[in-house]
N, C-alpha and C positions, 0 to 999 in steps of 0.2 A: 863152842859157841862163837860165831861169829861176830862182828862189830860195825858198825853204820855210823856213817858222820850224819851230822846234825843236818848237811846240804842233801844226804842220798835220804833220810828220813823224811824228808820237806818233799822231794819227789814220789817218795811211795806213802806217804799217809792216807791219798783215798783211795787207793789201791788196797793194801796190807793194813791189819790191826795194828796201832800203836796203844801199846797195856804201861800206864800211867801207875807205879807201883809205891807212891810219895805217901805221907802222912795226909790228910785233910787239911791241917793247917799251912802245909807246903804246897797244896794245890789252890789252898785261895789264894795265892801269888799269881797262878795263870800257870793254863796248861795245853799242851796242842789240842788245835779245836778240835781235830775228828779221834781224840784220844780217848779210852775208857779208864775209869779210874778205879781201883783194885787194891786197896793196901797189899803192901807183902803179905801182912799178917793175915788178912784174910782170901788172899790165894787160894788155898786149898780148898775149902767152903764154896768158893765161887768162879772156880774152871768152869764149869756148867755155860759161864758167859762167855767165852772164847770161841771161836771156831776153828775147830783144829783142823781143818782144810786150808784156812787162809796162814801167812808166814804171820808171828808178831814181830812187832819190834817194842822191844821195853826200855821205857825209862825212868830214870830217879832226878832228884837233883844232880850227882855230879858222875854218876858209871857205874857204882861198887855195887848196890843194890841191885839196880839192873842186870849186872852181870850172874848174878848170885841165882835171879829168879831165871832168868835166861837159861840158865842148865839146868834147871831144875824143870824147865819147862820141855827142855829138847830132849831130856832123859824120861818125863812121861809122854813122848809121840807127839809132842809139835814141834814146830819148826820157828825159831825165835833170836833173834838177833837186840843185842845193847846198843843202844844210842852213845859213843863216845862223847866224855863233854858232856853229859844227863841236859836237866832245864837250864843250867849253868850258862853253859856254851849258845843253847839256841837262842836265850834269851838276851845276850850276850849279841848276838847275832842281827839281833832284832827281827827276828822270824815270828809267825803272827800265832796269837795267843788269845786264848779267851776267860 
């Protein structure tokens, strides 16, 4: 699984999917705007919403998560990269949020 800073995510978000994999109560903090939001937990129930032609790139609050879902995504035939730094960092960053 590869890994993307929060700057190379900001250039490919309407390009490539960014899969938002936080709880609800961590996304009504703000989340990238062209992001889909996907609990971990309910990943598997709702691949259906992915398109596995496009790369994703997944984020959590702070990587681990991300990371986690990220291979698990690249081992069922997508192609999916972590955001280093999750919302943490970008937010952090002052990168734009909705």
């Amino acid at each position: 699984m590869a890994e993307t800073t929060i700057q190379d995510t900001n250039d490919r978000r309407t390009r490539d999917q960014i899969l938002d994999v936080r709880e609800d109560f961590e996304v009504a903090e703000g989340m990238i705007p062209e992001a889909v939001h996907i609990p971990m937990g309910d990943l598997n129930r709702r691949l259906n919403e992915l398109d596995r032609s496009r790369p994703i790139i997944v984020v959590c609050r702070s990587g681990n998560r991300s990371a986690r879902v990220a291979d698990a995504l690249n081992t069922a035939g997508y192609t999916a990269d972590t955001m280093t730094g999750g919302m943490t960092a970008w937010q952090r960053a002052g990168l734009p949020t909705r």
